[in-house]
C-alpha positions in Angstrom: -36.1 5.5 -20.9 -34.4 8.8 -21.9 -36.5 9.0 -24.9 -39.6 8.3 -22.9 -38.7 10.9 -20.4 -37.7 13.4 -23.0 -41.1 13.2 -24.9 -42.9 13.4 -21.4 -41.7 16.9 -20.5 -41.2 17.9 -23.6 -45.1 17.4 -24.1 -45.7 18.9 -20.3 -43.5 22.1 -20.8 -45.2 22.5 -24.3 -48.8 21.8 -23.3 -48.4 23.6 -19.4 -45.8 26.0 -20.4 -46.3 27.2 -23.9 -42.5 26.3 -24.4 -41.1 27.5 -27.8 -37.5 26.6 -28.8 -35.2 28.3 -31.2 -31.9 27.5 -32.5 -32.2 23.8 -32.0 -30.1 23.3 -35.7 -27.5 25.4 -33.9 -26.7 22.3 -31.7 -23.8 20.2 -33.1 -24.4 16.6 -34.0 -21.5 15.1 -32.2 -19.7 15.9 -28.6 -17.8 16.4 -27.0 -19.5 20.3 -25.9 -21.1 21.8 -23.1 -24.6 23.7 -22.7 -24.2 26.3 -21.1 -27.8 28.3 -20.2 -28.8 30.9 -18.0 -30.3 29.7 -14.6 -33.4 31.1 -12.9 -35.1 28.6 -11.0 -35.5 25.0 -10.6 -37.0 23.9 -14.0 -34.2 25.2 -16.3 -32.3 21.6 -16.5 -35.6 20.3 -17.5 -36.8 22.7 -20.2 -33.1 22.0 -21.7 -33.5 18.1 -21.3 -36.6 18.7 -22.7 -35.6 20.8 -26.3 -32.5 19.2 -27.4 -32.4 16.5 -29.6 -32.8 12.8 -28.8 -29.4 12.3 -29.8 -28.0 14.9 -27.3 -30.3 13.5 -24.2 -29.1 10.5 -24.9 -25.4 11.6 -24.3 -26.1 14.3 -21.9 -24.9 14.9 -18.3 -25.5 17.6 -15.4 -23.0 18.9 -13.4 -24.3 21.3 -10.6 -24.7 22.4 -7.2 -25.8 19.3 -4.2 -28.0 21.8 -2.9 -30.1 21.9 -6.5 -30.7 18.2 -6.1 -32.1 18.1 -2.6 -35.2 19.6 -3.6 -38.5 16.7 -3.8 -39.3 17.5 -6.9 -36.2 17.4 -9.0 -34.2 14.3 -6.6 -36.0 12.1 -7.8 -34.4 12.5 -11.0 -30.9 12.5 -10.2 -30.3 8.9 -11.7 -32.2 8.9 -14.6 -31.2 12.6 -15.8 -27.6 11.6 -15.0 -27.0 14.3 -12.8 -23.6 14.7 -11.3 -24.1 16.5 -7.6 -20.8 18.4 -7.8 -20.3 21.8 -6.8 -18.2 23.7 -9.3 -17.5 26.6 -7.2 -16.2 24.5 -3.7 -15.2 21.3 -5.4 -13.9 22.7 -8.7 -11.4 19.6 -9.0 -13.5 16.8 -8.5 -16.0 19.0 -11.1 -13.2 19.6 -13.9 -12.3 15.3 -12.9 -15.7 14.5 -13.9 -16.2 16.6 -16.6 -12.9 15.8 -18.3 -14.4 11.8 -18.1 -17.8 12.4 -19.8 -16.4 14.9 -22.7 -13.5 12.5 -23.4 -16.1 9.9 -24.0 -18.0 11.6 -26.7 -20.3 13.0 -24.3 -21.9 16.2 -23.4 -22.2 18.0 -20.2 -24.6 21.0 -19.1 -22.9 23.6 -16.5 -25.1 26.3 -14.9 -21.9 29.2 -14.9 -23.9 31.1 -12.5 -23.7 28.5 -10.2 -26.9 29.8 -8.5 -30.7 30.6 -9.5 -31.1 33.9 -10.5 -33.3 36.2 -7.8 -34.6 38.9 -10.1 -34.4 37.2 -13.9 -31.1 38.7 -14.5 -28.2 37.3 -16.0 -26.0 37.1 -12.6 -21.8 37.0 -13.0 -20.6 34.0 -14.5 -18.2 31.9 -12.0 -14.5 31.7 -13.5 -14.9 27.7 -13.3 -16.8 27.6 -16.5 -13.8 29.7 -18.0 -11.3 27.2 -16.5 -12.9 24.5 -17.4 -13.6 26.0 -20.8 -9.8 26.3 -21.4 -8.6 23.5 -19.9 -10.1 21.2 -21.6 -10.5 22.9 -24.4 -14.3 22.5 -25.4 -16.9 24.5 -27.6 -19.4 26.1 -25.2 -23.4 26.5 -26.5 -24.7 29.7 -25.0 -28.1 29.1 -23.9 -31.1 31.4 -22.8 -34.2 30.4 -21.1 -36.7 33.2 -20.8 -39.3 32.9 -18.4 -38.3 30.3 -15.9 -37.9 32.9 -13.2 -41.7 33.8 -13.2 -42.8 30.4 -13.9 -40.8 29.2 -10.7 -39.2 31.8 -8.9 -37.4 31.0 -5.7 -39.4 32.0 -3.3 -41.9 29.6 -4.2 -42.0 26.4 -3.6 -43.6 25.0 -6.2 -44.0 26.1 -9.7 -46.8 28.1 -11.8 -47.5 28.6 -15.2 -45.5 31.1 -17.4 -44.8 30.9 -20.7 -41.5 29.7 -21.7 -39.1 30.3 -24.4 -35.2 28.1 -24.7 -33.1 29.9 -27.2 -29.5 28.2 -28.4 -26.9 30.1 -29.5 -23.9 29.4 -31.9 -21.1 27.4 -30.0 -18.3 29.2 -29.3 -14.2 28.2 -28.2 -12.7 29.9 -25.6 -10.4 31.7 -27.8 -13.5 34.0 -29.4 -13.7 34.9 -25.4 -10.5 35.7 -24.1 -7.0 34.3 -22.6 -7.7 34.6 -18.7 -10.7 32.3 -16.8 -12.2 35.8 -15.6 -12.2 36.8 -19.2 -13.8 34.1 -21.0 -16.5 33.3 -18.3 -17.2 37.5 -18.7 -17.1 36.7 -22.4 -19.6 33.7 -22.5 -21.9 35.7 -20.3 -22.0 38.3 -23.1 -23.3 35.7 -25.6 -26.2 34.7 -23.2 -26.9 38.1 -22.7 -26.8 38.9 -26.6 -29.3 35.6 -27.1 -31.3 37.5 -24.5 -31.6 41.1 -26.3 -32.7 39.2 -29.3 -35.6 38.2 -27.5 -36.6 41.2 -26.3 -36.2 40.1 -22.8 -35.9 43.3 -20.7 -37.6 42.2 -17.7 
């Protein structure tokens, strides 16, 4: 089933959204890590289903806000995707609890550290959960850039249009390359989606 879905928007985003992927051979082969991309609008946990490997969507999880999930056209997938509806900013506990489960299983988990869709395709601050739970359970974190989802969805529309898009992966990194406190290292992993960012020339 995962490989089946995986091909299907893979093929859709590819064919609909001109999406290109760079860095793919970045992306370790085994867990436990967490993806960690930039979050503009609705489709981003599907373009990033969509471009890793078949061995990582087969091992992948989503831990986000309830609120994301309550939209018709992505709660339908909350089962198959394996989408934990956990909000990391209110329910940080129960968030760090689950994620501490998958990861010790060999697994892999995809955090959104803004913890909200972008309004204007910037980079927004990066919540200090993603730094806690970067330090506490001592992880590597894959920066991740997706450039274009704001225009191909942006939130105040309700359904999507066509833009082209573009997932870059960046080098994983320990919270040690980012600093000692949460604050530090979420500031610090923001850095490294804003550096994948500037490579692409995305100054919108």
């Amino acid at each position: 089933l995962t490989w089946a879905f995986k091909n299907l928007f893979e093929c859709i985003f590819r064919l609909g959204w001109s999406l290109r992927i760079n860095g793919k051979r970045l992306i370790p082969t085994d867990g436990p890590y967490v993806f960690c991309p930039s979050h503009a609008s609705y489709l981003d946990g599907f373009v990033l289903f969509a471009s890793v490997p078949l061995r990582c969507a087969n091992n992948l999880f989503f831990i986000g806000h309830a609120k994301i999930f309550e939209h018709p056209l992505v709660k339908w997938a909350v089962k198959i995707a394996r989408l934990i509806s956990i909000d990391p900013v209110t329910h940080l506990t129960e968030a760090l609890r689950a994620a501490r489960f998958v990861l010790e299983n060999k697994k892999l988990i995809c955090v959104f550290p803004e913890a909200g869709r972008s309004i204007d395709n910037r980079v927004q601050e990066f919540k200090k959960g993603i730094g806690i739970l970067a330090k506490e359970l001592n992880v590597p974190l894959i920066p991740v850039y997706i450039k274009g989802s704001h225009f191909a969805w942006p939130r105040t529309r309700k359904i999507p249009r066509f833009y082209p898009l573009k997932i870059t992966f960046g080098k994983p990194v320990f919270w040690q390359d980012l600093g000692n406190d949460y604050e530090t290292i979420a500031r610090g992993l923001r850095e490294e989606v804003l550096k994948l960012k500037a490579r692409e020339g995305d100054i919108k």
